[in-house]
C-alpha positions as CSV (number, residue, x, y, z in Angstrom):
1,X,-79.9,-58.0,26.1
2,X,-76.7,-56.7,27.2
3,X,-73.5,-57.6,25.4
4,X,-71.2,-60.1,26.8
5,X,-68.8,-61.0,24.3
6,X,-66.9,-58.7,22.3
7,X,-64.7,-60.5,19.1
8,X,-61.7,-58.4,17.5
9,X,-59.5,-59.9,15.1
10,X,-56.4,-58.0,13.3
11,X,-55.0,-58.9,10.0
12,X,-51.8,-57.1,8.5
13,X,-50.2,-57.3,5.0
14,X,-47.3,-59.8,6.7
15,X,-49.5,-61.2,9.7
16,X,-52.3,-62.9,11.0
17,X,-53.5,-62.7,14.1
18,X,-56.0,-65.2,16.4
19,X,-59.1,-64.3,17.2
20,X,-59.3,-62.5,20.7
21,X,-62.5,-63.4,22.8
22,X,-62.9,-60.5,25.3
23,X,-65.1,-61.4,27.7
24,X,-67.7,-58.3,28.4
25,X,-69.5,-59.4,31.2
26,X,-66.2,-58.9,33.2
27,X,-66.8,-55.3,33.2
28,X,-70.0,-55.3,34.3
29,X,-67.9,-56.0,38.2
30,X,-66.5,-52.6,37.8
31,X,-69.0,-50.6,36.1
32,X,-71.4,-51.9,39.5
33,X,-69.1,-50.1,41.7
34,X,-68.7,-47.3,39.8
35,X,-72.5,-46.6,39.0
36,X,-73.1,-44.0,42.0
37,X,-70.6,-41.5,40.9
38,X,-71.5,-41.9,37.4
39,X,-74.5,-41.2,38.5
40,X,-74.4,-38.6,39.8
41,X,-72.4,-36.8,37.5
42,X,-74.9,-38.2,34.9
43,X,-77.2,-35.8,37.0
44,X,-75.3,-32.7,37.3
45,X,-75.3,-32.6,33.7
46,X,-78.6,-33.3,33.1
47,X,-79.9,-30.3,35.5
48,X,-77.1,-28.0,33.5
49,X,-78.4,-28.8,30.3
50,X,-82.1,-29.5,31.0
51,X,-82.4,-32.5,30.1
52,X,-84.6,-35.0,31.7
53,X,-82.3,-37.3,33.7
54,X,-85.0,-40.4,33.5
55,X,-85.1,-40.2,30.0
56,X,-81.4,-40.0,29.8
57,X,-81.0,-43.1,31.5
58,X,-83.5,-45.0,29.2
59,X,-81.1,-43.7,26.3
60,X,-78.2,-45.0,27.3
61,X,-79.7,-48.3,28.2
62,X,-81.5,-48.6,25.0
63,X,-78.0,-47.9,23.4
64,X,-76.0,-50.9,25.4
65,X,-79.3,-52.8,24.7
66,X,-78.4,-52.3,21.1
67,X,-75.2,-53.3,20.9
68,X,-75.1,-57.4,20.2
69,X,-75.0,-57.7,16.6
70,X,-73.0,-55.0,16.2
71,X,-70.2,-55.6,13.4
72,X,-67.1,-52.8,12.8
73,X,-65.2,-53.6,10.1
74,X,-61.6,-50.9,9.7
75,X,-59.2,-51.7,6.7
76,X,-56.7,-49.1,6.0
77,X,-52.8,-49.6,4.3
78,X,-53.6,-53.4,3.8
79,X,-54.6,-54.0,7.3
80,X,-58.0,-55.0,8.8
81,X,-59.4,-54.8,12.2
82,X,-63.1,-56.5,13.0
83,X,-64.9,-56.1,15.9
84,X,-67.5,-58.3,16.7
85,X,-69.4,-58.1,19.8
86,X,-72.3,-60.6,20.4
């Protein structure tokens, strides 16, 4: 499954902020029209480096596959960022 919803909330030492709901799915539009050039840069550097370019593909797919569930949690001086993307 391919994630749709990303979820990133920031907390500071003097400030709370709301929860923003970034809708994922919206960059699917985009990534659609850019897929052929991607592509075939994807390719050029799959022949450079000898790398199988099918196999390649099935990588990165099996990466964005893996993404839902995915939690990031940053804290650094007293702030906090999470990153949530279901």
């Amino acid at each position: 499954m391919i994630p749709n919803i990303a979820i990133v909330r920031i907390q500071t030492p003097h400030r709370r902020w709301p929860r923003l709901w970034l809708p994922l799915f919206l960059l699917w539009i985009p990534a659609l029209l850019l897929a052929p050039f991607v592509l075939l840069i994807l390719l050029v550097v799959c022949i450079a480096s000898r790398v199988s370019f099918l196999r390649a593909i099935a990588t990165f797919w099996e990466i964005l596959c893996s993404l839902p569930g995915t939690h990031v949690r940053v804290e650094a001086h007293g702030s906090n960022v999470n990153v949530r993307i279901l």
